[in-house]
C-alpha positions in Angstrom: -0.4 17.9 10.0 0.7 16.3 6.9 4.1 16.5 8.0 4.5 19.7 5.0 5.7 22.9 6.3 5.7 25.1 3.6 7.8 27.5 5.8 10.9 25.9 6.0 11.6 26.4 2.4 10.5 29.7 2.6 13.0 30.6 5.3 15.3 28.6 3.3 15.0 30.6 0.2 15.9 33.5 2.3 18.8 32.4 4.3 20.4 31.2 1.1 20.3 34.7 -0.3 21.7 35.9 2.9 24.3 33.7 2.1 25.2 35.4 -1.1 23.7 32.9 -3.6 21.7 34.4 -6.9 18.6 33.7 -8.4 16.9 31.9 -5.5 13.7 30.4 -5.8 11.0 27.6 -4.6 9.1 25.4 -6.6 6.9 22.5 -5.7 6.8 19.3 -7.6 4.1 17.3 -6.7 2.7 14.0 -7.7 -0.3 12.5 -6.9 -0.1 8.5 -5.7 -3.4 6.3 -7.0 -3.6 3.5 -4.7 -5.6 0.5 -5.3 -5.7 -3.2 -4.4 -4.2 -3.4 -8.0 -1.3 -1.6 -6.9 2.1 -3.8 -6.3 2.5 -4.0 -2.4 -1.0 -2.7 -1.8 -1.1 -3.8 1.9 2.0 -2.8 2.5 1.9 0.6 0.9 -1.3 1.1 2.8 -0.3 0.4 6.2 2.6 2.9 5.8 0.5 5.7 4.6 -2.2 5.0 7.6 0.9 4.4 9.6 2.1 7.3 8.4 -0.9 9.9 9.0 -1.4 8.0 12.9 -4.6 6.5 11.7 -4.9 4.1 13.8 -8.3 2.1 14.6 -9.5 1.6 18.7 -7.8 5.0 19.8 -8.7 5.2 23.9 -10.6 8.6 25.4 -7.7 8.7 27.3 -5.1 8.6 23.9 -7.4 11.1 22.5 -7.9 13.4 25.5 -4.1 14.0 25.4 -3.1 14.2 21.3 -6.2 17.2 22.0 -4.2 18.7 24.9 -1.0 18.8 22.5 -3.0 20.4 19.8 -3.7 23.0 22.2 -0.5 23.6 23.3 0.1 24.0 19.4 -2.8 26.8 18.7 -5.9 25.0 18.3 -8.7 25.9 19.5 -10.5 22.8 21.7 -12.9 22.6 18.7 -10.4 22.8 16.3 -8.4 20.0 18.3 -11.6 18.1 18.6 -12.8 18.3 15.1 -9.3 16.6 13.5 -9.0 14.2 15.8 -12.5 13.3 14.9 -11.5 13.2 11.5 -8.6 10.8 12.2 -10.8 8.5 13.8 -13.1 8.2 10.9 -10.9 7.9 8.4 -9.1 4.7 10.6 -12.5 3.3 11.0 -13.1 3.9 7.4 -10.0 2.2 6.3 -10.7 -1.0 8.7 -14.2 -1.6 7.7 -13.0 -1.4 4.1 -9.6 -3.5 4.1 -9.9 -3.4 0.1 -10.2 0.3 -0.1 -8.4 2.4 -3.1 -7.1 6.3 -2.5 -5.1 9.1 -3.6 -3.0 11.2 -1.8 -0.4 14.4 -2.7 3.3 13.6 -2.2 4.7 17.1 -2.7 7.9 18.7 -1.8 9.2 21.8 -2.0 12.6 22.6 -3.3 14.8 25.3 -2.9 17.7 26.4 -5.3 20.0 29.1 -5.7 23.4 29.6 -7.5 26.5 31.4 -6.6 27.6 35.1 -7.9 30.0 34.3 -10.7 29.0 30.4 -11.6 
């Protein structure tokens, strides 16, 4: 739910060698982003990445009784569903009682190359 889907450059990979390229592959790069209120556009940068990950603070039962029903329709189980959305809601809590707090988060991607026969 961290908008990766490690799939896509898996299916990639294989429709490019479907496609006649040579020596396919997938690596990741990832880097790891060390926010803090020392960082340059701190508030900024942070209410993008809660922005971001829809943590917002205040979420209705009503606004959380249907994100659960979409997670159903998407293969959750009910406690599953429940459980993460949960999560979210602490986590936005978290972040507004703490307006000055630091974190970390992985910004990977995945990257998929290949080369034609003959180049």
């Amino acid at each position: 739910m961290q908008g990766r889907d490690y799939a896509v450059a898996i299916r990639t990979a294989h429709m490019m060698q479907q496609l006649g390229l040579i020596d396919v592959d997938v690596r990741m790069n990832d880097k790891v982003e060390f926010v803090t209120t020392q960082s340059a556009n701190y508030d900024e940068t942070k209410n993008d990445f809660l922005a971001y990950n829809e943590w917002t603070s205040g979420i209705s039962d009503e606004q959380k009784e249907r994100f659960v029903l979409h997670l159903l329709s998407q293969g959750l189980s009910h406690k599953e569903a429940e459980d993460y959305c949960n999560r979210n809601i602490e986590i936005a809590d978290f972040f507004a009682g703490n307006p000055t707090a630091g974190y970390t988060f992985v910004n990977g991607k995945m990257i998929t190359y290949g080369r034609k026969p003959g180049k």
